[in-house]
mmCIF file of the N, C-alpha and C atoms, coordinates in Angstrom:
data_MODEL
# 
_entry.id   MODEL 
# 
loop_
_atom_site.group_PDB 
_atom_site.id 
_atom_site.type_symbol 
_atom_site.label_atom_id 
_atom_site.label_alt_id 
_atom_site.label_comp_id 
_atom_site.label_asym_id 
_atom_site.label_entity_id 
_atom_site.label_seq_id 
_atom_site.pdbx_PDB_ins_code 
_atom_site.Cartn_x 
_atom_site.Cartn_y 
_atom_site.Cartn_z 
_atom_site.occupancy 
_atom_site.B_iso_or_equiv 
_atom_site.pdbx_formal_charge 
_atom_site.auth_seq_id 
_atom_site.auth_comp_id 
_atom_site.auth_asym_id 
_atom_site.auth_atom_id 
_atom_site.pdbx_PDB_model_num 
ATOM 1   N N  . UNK A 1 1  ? 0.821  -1.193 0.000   1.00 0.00 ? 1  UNK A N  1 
ATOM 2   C CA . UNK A 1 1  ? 0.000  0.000  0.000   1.00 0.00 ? 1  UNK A CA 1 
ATOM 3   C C  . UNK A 1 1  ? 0.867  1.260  0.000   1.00 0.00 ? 1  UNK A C  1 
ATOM 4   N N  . UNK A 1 2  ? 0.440  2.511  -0.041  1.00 0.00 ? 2  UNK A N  1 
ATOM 5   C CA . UNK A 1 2  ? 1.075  3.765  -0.301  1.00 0.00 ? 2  UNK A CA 1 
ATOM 6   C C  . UNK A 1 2  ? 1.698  4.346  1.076   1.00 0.00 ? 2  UNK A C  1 
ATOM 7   N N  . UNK A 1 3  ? 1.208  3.783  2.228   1.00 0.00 ? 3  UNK A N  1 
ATOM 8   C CA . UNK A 1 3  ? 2.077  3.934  3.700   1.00 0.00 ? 3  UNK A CA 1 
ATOM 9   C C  . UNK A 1 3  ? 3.459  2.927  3.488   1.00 0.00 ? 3  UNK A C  1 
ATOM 10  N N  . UNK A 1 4  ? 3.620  1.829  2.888   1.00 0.00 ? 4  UNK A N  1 
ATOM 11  C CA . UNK A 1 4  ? 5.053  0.715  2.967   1.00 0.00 ? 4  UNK A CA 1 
ATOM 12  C C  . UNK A 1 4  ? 5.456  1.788  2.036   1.00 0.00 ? 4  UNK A C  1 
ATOM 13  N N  . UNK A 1 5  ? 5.314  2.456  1.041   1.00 0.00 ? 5  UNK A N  1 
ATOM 14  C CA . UNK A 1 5  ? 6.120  2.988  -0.286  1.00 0.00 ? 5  UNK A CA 1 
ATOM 15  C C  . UNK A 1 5  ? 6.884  4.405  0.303   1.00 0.00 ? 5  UNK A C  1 
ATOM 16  N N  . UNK A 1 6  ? 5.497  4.938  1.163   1.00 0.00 ? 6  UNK A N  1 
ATOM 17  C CA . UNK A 1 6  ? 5.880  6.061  1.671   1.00 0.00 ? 6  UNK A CA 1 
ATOM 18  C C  . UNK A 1 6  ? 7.255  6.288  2.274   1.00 0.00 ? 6  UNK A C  1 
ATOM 19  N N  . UNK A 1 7  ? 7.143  4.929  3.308   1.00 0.00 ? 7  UNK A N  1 
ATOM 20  C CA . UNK A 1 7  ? 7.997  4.678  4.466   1.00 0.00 ? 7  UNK A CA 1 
ATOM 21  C C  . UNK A 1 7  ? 9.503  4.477  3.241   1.00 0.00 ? 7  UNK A C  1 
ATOM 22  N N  . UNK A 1 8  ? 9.649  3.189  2.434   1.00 0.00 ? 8  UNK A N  1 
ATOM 23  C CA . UNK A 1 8  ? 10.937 3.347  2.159   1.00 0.00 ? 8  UNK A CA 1 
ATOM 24  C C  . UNK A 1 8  ? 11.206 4.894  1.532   1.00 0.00 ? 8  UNK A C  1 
ATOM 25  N N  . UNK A 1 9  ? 10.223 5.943  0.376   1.00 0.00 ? 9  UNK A N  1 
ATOM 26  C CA . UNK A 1 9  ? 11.108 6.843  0.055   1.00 0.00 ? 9  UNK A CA 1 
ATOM 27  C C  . UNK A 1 9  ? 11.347 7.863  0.916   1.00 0.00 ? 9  UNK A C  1 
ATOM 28  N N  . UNK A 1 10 ? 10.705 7.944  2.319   1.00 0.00 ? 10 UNK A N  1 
ATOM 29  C CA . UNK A 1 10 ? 11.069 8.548  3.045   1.00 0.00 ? 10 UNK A CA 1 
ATOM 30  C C  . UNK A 1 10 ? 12.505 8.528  3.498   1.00 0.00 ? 10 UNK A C  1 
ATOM 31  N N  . UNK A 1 11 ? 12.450 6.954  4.234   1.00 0.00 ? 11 UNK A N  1 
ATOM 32  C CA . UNK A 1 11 ? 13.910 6.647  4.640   1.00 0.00 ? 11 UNK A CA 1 
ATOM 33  C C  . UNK A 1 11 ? 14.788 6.972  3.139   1.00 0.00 ? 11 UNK A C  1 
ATOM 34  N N  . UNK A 1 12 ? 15.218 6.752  1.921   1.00 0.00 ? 12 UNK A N  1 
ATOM 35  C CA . UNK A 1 12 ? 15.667 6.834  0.947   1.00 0.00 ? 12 UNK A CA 1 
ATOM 36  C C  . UNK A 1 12 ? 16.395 8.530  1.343   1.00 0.00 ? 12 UNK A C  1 
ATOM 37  N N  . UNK A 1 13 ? 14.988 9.229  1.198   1.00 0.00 ? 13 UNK A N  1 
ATOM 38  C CA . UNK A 1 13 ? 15.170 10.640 0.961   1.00 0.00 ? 13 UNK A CA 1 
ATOM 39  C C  . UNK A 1 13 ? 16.146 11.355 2.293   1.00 0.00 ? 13 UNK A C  1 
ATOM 40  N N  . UNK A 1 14 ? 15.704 10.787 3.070   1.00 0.00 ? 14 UNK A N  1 
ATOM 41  C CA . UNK A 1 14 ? 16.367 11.379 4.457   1.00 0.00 ? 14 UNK A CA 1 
ATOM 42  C C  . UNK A 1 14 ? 17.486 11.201 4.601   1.00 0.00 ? 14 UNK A C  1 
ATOM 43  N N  . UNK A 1 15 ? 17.838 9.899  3.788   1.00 0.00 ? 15 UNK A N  1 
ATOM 44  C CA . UNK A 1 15 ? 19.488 9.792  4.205   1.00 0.00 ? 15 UNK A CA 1 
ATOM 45  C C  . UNK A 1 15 ? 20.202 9.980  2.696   1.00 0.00 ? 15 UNK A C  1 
ATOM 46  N N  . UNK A 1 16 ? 19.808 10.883 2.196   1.00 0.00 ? 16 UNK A N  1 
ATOM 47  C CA . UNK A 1 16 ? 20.538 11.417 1.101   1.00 0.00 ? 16 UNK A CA 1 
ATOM 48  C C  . UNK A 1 16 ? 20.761 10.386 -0.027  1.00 0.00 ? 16 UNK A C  1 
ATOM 49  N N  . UNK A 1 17 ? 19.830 9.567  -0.487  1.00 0.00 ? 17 UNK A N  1 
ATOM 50  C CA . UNK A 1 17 ? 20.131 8.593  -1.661  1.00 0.00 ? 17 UNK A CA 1 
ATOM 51  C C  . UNK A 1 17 ? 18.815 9.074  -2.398  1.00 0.00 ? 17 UNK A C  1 
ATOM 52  N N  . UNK A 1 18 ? 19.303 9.997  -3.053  1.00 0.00 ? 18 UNK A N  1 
ATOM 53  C CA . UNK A 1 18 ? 18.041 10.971 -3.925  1.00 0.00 ? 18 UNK A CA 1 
ATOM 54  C C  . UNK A 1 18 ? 17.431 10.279 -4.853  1.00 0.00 ? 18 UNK A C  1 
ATOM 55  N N  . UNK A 1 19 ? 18.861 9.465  -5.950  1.00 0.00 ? 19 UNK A N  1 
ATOM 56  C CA . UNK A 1 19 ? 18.777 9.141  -7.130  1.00 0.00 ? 19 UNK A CA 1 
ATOM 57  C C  . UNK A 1 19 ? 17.788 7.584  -6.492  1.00 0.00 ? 19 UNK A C  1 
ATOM 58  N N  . UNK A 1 20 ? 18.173 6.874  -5.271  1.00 0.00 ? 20 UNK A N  1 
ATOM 59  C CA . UNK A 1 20 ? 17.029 6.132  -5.401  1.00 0.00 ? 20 UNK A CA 1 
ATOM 60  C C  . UNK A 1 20 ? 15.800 6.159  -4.939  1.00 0.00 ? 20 UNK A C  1 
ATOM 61  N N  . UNK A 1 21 ? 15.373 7.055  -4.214  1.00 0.00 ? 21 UNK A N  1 
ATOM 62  C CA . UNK A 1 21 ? 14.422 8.044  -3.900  1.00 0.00 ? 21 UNK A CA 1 
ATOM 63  C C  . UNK A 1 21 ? 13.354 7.979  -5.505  1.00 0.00 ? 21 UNK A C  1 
ATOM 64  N N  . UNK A 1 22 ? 14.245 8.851  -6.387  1.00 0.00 ? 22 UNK A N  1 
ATOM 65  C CA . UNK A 1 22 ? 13.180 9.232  -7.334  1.00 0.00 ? 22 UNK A CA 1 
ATOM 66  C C  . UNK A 1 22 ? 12.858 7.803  -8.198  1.00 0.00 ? 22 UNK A C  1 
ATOM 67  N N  . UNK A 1 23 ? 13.964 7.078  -8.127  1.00 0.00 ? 23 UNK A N  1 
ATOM 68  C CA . UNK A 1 23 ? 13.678 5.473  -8.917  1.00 0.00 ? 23 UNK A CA 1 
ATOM 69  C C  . UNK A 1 23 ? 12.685 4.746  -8.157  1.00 0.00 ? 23 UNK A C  1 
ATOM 70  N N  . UNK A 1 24 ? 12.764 4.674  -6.803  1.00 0.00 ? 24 UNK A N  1 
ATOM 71  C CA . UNK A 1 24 ? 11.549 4.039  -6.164  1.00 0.00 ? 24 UNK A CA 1 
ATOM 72  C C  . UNK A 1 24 ? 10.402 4.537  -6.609  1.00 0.00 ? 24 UNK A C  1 
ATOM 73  N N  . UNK A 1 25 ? 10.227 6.329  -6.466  1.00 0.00 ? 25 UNK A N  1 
ATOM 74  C CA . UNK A 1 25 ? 8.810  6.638  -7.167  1.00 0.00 ? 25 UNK A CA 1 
ATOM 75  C C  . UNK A 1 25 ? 8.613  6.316  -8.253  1.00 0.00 ? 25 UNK A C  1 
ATOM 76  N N  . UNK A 1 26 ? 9.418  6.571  -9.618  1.00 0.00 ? 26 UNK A N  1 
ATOM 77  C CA . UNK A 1 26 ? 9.151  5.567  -10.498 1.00 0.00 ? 26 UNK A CA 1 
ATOM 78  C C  . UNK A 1 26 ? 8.217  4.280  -10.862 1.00 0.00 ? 26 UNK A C  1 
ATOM 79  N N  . UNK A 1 27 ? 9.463  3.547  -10.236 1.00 0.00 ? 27 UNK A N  1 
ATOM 80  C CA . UNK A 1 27 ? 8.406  1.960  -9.773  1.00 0.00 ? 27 UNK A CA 1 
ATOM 81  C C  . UNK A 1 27 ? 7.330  1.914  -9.193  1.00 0.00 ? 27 UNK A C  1 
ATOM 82  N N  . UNK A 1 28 ? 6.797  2.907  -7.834  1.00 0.00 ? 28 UNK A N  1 
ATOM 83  C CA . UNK A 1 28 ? 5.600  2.905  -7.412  1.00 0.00 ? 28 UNK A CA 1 
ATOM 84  C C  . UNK A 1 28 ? 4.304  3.434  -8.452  1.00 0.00 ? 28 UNK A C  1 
ATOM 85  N N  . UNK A 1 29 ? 4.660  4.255  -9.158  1.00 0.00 ? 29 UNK A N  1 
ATOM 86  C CA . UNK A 1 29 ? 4.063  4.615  -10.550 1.00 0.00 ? 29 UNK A CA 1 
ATOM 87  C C  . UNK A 1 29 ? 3.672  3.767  -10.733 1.00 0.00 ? 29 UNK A C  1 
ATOM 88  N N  . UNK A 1 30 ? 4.705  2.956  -11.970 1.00 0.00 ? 30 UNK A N  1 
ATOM 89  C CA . UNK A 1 30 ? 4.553  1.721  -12.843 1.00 0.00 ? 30 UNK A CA 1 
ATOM 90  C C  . UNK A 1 30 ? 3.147  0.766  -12.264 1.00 0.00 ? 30 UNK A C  1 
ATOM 91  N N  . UNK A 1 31 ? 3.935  0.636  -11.008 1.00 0.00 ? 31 UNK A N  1 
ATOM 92  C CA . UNK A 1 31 ? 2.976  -0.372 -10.636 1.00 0.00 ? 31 UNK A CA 1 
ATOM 93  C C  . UNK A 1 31 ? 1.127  -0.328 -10.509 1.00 0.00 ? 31 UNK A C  1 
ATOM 94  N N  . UNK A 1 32 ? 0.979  1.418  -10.468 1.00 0.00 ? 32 UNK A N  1 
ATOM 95  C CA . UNK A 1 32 ? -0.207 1.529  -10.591 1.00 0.00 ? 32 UNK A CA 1 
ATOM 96  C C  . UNK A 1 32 ? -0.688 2.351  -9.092  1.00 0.00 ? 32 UNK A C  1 
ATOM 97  N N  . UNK A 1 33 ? 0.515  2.777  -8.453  1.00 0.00 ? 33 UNK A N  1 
ATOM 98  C CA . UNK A 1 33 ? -0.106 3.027  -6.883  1.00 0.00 ? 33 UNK A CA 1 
ATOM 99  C C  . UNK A 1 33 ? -0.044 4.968  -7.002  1.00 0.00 ? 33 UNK A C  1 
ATOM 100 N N  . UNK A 1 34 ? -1.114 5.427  -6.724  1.00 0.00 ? 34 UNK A N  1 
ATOM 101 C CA . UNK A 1 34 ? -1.676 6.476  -6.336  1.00 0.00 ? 34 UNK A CA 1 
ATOM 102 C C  . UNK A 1 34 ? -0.764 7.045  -5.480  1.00 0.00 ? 34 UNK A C  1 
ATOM 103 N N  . UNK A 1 35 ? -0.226 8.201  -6.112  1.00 0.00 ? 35 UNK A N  1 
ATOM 104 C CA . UNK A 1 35 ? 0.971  9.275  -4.727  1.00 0.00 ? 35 UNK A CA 1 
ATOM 105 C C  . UNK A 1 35 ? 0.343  10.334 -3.870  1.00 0.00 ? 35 UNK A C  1 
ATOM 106 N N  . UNK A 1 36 ? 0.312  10.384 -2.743  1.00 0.00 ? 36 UNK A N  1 
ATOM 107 C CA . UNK A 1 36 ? -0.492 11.413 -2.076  1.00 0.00 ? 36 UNK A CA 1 
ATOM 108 C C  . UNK A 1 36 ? 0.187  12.216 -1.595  1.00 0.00 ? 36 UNK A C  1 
ATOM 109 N N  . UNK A 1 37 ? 0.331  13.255 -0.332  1.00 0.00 ? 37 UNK A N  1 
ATOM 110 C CA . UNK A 1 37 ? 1.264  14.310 -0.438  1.00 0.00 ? 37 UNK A CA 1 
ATOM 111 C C  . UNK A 1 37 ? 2.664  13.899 0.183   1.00 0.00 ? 37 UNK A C  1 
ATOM 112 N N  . UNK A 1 38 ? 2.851  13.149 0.912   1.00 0.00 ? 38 UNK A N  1 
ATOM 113 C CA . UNK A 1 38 ? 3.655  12.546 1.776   1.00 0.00 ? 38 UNK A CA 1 
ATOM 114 C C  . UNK A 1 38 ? 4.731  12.096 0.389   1.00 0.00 ? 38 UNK A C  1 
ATOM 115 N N  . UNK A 1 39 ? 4.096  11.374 -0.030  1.00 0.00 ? 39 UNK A N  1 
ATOM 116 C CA . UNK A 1 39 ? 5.022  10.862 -1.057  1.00 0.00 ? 39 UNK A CA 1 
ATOM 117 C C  . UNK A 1 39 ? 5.990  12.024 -2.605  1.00 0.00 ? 39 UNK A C  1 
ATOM 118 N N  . UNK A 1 40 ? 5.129  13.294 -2.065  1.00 0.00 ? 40 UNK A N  1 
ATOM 119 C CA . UNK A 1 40 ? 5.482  14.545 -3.149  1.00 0.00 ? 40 UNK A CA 1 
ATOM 120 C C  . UNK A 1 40 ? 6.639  14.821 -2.331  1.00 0.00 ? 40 UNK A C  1 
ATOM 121 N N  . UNK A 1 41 ? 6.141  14.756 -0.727  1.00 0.00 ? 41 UNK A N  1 
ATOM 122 C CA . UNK A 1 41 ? 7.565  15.344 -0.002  1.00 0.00 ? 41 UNK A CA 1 
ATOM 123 C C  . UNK A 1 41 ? 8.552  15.111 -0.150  1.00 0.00 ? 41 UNK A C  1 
ATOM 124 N N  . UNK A 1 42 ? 8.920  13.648 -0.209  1.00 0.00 ? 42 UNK A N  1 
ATOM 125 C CA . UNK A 1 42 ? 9.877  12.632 -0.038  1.00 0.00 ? 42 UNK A CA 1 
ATOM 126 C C  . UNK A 1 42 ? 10.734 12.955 -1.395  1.00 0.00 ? 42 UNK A C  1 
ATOM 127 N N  . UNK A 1 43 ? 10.102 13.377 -2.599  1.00 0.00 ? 43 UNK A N  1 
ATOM 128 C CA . UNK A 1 43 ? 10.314 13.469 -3.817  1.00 0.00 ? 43 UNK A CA 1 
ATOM 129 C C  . UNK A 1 43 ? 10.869 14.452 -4.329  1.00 0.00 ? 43 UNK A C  1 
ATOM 130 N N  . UNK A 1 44 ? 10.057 15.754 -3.502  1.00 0.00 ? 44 UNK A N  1 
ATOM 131 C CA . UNK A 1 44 ? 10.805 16.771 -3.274  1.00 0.00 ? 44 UNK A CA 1 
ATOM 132 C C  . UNK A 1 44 ? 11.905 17.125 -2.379  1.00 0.00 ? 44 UNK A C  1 
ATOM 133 N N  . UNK A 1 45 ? 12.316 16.319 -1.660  1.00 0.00 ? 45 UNK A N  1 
ATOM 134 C CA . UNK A 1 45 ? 13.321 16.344 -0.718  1.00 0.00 ? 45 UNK A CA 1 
ATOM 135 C C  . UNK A 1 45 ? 14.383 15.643 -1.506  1.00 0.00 ? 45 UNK A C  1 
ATOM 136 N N  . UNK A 1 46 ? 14.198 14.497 -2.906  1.00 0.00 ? 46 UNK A N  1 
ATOM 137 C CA . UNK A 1 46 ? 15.137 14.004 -3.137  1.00 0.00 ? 46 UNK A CA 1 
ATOM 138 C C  . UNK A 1 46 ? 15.623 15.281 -4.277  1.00 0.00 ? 46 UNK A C  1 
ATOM 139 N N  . UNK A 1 47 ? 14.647 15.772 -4.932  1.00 0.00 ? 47 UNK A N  1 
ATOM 140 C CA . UNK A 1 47 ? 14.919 16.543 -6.132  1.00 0.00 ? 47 UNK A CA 1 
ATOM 141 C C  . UNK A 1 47 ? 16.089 17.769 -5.567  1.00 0.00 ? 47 UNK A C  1 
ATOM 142 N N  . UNK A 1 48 ? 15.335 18.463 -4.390  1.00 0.00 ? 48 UNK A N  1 
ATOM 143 C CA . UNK A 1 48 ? 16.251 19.599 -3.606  1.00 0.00 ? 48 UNK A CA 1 
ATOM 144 C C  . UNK A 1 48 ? 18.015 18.839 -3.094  1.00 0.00 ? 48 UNK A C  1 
ATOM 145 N N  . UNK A 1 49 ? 17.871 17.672 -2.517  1.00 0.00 ? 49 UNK A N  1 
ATOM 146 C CA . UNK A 1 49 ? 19.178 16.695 -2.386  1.00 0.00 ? 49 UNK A CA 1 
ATOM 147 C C  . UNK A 1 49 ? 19.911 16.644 -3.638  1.00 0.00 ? 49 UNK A C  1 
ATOM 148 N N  . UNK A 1 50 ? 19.422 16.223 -4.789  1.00 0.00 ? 50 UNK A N  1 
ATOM 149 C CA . UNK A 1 50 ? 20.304 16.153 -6.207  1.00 0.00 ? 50 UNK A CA 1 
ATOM 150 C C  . UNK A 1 50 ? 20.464 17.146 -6.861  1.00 0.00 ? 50 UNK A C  1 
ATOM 151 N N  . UNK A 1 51 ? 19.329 18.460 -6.746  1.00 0.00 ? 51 UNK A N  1 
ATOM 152 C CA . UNK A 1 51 ? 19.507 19.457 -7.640  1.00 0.00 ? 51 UNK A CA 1 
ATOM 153 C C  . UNK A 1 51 ? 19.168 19.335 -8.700  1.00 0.00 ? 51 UNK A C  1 
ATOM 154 N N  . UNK A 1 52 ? 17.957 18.739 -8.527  1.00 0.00 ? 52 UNK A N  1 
ATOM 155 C CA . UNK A 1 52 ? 17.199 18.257 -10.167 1.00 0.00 ? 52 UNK A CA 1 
ATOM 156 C C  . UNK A 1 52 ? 16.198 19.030 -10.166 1.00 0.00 ? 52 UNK A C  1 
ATOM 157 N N  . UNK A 1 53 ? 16.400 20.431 -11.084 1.00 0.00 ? 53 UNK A N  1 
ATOM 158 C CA . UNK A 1 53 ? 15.324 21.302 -10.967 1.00 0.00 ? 53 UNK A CA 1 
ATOM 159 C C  . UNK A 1 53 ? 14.343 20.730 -12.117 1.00 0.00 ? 53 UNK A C  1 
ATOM 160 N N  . UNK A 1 54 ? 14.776 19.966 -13.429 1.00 0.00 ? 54 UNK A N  1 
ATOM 161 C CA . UNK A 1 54 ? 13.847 19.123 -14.191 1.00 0.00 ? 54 UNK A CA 1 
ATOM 162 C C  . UNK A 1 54 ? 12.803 18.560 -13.612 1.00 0.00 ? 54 UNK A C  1 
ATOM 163 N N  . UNK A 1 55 ? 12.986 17.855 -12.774 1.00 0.00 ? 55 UNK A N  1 
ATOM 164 C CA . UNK A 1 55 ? 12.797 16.779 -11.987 1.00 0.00 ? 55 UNK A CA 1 
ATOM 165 C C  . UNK A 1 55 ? 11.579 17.143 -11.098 1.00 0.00 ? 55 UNK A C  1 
ATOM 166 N N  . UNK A 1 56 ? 12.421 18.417 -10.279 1.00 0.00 ? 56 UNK A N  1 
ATOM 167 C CA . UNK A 1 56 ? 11.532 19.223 -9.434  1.00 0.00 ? 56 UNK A CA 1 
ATOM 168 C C  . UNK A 1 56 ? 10.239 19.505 -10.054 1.00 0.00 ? 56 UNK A C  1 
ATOM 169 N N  . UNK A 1 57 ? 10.354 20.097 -11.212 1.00 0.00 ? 57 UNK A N  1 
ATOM 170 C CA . UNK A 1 57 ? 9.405  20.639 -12.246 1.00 0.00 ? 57 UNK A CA 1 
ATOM 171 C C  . UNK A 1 57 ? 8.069  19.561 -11.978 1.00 0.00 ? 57 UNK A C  1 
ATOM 172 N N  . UNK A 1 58 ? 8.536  18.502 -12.801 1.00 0.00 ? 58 UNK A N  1 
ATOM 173 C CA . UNK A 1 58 ? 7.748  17.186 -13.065 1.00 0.00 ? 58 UNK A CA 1 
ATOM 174 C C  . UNK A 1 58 ? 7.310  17.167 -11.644 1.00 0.00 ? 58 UNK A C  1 
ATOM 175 N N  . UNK A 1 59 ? 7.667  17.142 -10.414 1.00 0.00 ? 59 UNK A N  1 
ATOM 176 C CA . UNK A 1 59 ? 6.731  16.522 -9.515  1.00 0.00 ? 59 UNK A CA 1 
ATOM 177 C C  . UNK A 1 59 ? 5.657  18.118 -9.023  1.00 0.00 ? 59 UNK A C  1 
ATOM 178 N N  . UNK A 1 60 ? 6.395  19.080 -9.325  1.00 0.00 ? 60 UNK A N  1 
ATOM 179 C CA . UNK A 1 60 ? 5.138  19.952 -8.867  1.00 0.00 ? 60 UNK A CA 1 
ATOM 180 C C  . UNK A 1 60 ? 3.661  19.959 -9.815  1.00 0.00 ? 60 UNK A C  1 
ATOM 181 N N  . UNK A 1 61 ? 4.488  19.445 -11.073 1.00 0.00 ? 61 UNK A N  1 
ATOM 182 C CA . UNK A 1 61 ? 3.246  19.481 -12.039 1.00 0.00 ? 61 UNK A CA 1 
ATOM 183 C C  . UNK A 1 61 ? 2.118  18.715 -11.425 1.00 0.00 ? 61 UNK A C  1 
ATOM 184 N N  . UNK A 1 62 ? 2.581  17.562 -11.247 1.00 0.00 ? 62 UNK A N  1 
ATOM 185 C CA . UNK A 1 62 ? 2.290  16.066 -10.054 1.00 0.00 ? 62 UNK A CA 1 
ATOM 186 C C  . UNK A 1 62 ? 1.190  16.582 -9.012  1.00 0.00 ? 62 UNK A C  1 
ATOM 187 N N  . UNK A 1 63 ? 2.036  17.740 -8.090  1.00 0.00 ? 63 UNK A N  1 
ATOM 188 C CA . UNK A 1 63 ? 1.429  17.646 -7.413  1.00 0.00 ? 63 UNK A CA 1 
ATOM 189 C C  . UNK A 1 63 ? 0.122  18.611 -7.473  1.00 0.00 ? 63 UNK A C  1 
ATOM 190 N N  . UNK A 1 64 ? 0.295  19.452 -8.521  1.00 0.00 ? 64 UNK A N  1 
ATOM 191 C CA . UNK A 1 64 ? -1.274 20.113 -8.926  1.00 0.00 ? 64 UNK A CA 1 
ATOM 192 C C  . UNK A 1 64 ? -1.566 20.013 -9.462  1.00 0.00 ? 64 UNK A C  1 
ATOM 193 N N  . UNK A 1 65 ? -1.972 18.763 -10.564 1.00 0.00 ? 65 UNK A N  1 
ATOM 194 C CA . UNK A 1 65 ? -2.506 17.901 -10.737 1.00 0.00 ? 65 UNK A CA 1 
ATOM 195 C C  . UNK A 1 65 ? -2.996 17.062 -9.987  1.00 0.00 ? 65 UNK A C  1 
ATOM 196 N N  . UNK A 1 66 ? -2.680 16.598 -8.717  1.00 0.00 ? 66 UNK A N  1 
ATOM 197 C CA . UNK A 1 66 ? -3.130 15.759 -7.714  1.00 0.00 ? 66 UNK A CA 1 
ATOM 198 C C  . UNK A 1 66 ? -4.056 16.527 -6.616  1.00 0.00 ? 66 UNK A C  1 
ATOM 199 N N  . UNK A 1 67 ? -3.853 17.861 -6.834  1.00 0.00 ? 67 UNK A N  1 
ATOM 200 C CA . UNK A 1 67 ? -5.322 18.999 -5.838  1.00 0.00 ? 67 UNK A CA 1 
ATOM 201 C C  . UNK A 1 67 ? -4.424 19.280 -4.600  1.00 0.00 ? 67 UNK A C  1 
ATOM 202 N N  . UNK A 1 68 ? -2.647 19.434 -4.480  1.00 0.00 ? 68 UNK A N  1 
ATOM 203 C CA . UNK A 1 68 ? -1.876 18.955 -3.625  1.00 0.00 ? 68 UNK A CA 1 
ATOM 204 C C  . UNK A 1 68 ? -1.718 20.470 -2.964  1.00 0.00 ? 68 UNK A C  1 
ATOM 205 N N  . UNK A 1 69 ? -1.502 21.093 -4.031  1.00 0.00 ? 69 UNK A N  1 
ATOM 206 C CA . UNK A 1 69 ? -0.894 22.756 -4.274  1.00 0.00 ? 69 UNK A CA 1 
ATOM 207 C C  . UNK A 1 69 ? -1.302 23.677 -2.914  1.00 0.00 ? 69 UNK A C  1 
ATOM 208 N N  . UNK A 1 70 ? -2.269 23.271 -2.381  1.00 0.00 ? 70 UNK A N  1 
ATOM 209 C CA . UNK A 1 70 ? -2.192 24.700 -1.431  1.00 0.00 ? 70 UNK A CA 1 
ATOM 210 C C  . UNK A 1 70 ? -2.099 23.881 0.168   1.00 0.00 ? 70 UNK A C  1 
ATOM 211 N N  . UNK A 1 71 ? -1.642 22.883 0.010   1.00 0.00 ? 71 UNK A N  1 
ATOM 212 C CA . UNK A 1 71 ? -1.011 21.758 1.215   1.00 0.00 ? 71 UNK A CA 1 
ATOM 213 C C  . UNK A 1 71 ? -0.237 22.758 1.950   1.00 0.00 ? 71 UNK A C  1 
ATOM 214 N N  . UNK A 1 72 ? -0.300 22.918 3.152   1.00 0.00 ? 72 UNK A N  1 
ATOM 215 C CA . UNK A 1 72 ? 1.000  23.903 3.867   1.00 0.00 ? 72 UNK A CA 1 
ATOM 216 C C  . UNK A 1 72 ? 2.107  23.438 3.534   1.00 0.00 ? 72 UNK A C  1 
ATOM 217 N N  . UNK A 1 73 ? 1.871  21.507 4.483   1.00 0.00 ? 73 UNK A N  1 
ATOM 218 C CA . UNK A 1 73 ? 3.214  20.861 4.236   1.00 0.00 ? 73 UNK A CA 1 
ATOM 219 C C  . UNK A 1 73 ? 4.097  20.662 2.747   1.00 0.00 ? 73 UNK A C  1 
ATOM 220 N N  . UNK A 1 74 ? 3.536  20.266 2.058   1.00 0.00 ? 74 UNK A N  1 
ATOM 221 C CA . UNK A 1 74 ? 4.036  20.230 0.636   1.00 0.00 ? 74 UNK A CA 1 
ATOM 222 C C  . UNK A 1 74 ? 4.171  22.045 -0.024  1.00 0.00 ? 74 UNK A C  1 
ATOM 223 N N  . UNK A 1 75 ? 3.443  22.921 0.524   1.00 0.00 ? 75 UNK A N  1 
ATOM 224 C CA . UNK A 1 75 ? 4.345  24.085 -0.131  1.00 0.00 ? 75 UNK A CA 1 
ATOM 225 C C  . UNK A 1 75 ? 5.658  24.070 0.656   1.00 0.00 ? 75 UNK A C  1 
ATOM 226 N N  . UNK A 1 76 ? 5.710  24.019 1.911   1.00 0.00 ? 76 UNK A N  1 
ATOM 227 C CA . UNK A 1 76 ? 7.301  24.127 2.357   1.00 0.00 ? 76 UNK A CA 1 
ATOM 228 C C  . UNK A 1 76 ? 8.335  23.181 1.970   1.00 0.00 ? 76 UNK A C  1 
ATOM 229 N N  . UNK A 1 77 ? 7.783  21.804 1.435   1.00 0.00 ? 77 UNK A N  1 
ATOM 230 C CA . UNK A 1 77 ? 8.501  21.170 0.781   1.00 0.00 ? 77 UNK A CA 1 
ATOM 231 C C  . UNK A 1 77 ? 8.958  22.008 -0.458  1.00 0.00 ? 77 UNK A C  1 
ATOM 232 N N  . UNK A 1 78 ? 8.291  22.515 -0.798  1.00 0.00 ? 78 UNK A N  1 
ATOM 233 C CA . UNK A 1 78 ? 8.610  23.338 -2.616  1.00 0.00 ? 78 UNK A CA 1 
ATOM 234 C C  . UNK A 1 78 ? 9.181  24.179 -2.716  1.00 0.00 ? 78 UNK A C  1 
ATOM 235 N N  . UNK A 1 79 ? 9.637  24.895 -1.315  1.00 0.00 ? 79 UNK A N  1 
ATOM 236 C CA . UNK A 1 79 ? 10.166 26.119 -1.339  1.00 0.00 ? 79 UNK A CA 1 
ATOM 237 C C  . UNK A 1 79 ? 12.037 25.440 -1.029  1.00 0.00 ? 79 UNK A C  1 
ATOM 238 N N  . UNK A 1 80 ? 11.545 24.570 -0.112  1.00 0.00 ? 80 UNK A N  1 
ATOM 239 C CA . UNK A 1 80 ? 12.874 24.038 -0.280  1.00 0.00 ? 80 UNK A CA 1 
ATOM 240 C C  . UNK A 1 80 ? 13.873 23.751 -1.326  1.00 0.00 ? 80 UNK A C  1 
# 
């Protein structure tokens, strides 16, 4: 479920392994699983870690598209 996915890209993101951070979201994609804001964080924490402003791009699109955008938590993720 989207709490086990959460949990590894959290841990991923926190300890600075960005690049597999954003590959896990990837795969959680693929597979068909629904990202909610928790999981934008994690994403955005890896993008701000690597300096992937591309990257960055793509998940804000993500996340307003997903109705995410006026989240407190996820704007302070974005500003990051």
């Amino acid at each position: 479920d989207v709490v086990s996915w959460n949990a590894m890209l959290a841990a991923y993101a926190r300890n600075g392994y960005g690049k597999e951070t954003l590959e896990l979201l990837r795969q959680m994609e693929l597979e068909g699983m629904e990202a909610d804001k928790i999981t934008f964080i994690s994403a955005l924490d890896a993008c701000a870690d690597l300096g992937t402003l591309a990257e960055g791009r793509k998940n804000h699109a993500s996340i307003i598209e997903n109705g995410f955008e006026s989240d407190v938590i996820v704007g302070t993720a974005l500003v990051n």
